[in-house]
C-alpha positions, 0 to 999 in steps of 0.5 A: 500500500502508498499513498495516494499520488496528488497534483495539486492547484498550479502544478503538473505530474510529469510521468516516468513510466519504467514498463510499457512498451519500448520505444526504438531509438530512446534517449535521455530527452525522448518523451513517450506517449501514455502507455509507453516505457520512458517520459510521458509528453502528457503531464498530470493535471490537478486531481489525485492519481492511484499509481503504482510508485514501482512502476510510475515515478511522478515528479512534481513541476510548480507551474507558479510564476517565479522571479530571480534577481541577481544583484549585490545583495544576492549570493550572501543568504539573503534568499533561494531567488537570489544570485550574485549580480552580473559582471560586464565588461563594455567595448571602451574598457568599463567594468561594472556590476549590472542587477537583472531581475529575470522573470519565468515560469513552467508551462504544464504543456512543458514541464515534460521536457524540462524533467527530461533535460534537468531532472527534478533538480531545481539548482539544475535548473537555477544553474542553466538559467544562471549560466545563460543569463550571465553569458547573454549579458555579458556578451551584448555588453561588449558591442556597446559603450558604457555611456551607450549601456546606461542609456539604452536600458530598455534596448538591453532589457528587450533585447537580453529578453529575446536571447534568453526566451530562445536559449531557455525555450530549448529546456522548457523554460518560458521567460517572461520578463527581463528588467535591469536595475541598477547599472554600475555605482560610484566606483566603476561608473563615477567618473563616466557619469560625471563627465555626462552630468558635466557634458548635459550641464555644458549643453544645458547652458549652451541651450539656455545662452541660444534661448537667451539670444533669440529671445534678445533678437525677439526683444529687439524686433519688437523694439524695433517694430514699436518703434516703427509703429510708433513712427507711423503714427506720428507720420500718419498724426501728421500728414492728417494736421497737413491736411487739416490745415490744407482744408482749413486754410482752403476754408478760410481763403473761402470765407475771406472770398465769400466776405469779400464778394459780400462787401463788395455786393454790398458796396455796389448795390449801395452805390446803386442805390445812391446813384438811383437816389441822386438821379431823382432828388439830386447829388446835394440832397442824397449826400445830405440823406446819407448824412443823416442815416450816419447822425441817426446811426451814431447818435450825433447831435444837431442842436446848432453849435455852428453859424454859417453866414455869407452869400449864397453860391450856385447850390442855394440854399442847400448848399447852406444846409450842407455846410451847416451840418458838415460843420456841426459834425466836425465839431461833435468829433473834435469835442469827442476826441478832447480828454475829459477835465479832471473833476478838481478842475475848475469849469471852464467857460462856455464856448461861444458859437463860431462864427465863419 
């Protein structure tokens, strides 16, 4: 009597039959039908299985994802996941440490071919996979400078991924993922790294110095444009005041000709009308009416200050009247144009009329 054999939740059963027929050509890494002497192609799924232990050997194969880091932390007790970190040497010279995490699983369809490379070992398989992963490293890192190695990153992380999942498909091994942590550290890379950080500041500032420059060259364009707009808007202000004062000036020359044409439309009809006048009463009693209009107009007075004596001429009697009045108007403008006494003065006497 034995125990039952039971596969349980992610895991497989890989079967080596010891009877059954035997099948011609067998080698280490032959896989078999069920039913057949050797290893079956089929694993055992999840479930319990009554075998004869004589006659079956079942090796159990987890199918669970599983992670292995190779840093500076590994190797030294730190976990069964854990190896020492790898060492590569690039084309200009540099030797630095790389930390990988490798990610990997057993398919079920899989796990056959794997007892039948390795076994049932798992530090056989950690050694194939561990050989591999350095060797796949170490040999991309020849191809490529340091500097080169530490930013392409992702480059290395897809390529080693690639390398690996064929190298490790030979053996039933699906990797899954390749992830690059730390590169290098302050002793193998701190010079490199420094002369970057001083070549990204350099060019950094080159950068930042064109930046300024162009933004100097805008400023002073802008300048420039204001300046010119500026200009033409004081061109423009001033080409409308020439203007403006074209048009006023065209508007006073009309005005001084419209003034003009009124004055001398004024005059002649005046004239006219004078001539009118002096046709039907005569020049002596037009002469005398326009005289009146201008005592009328500016409040002269009449009242006889002035005494005309003598013979009579041609014109008679109005020629009389004519100098009489003539004479009283001069002698309203000459009183007019005397300063007034002061107040303190005495009053003078009253002057007698002329006589002439």
């Amino acid at each position: 009597m034995v125990p039952v054999t039971t596969v349980k939740k992610a895991e497989v059963g890989v079967v080596k039959s010891n009877v059954g027929d035997q099948v011609p050509g067998e080698g280490v890494r032959t896989l078999v039908d069920r039913g057949q002497r050797g290893i079956w192609r089929v694993p055992l799924l999840e479930g319990q299985y009554y075998l004869n232990t004589d006659a079956y050997e079942v090796t159990i194969i987890s199918t669970r994802k599983k992670i292995v880091h190779y840093t500076m932390r590994g190797g030294s007790g730190s976990g069964v996941d854990d190896e020492r970190e790898i060492i590569v040497r690039t084309s200009d010279g540099f030797t630095f440490p790389v930390d990988v995490r490798i990610e990997f699983e057993i398919q079920p369809q899989d796990a056959p071919l794997l007892v039948a490379t390795v076994g049932d070992d798992i530090e056989g398989l950690r050694s194939v996979m561990t050989s591999a992963v350095r060797a796949i490293f170490r040999n991309n890192a020849e191809s490529v400078k340091a500097l080169d190695y530490v930013q392409q990153r992702s480059h290395q992380e897809s390529q080693s991924l690639k390398m690996l999942q064929g190298e490790m498909g030979k053996i039933g091994v699906t990797i899954t993922g390749v992830r690059i942590g730390d590169v290098g550290d302050e002793k193998t890379l701190g010079s490199l790294l420094k002369t970057q950080t001083d070549r990204e500041i350099a060019l950094q500032e080159q950068e930042t110095f064109r930046e300024q420059q162009r933004a100097a060259e805008q400023k002073k364009l802008l300048t420039k444009t204001e300046q010119e707009a500026e200009e033409e808007k004081r061109l423009a202000t001033a080409s409308y005041e020439v203007q403006i004062a074209e048009q006023e000036q065209k508007q006073r020359v009309i005005q001084a000709e419209a003034e003009a044409q009124a004055i001398q439309i004024q005059a002649e009809a005046q004239a006219n009308a004078y001539q009118l006048i002096a046709h039907q009463i005569g020049s002596s009693n037009a002469a005398l009416i326009e005289l009146l209009k201008i005592v009328g107009e500016r409040g002269i007075s009449i009242t006889p200050r002035v005494m005309v004596v003598g013979q009579g001429g041609a014109g008679g009697q109005n020629d009389g009247q004519t100098t009489a009045l003539i004479g009283t108007m001069l002698d309203t403008m000459v009183d007019r144009t005397q300063v007034t006494p002061p107040q303190q003065s005495p009053p003078q006497p009253r002057r007698q009329p002329t006589t002439r």
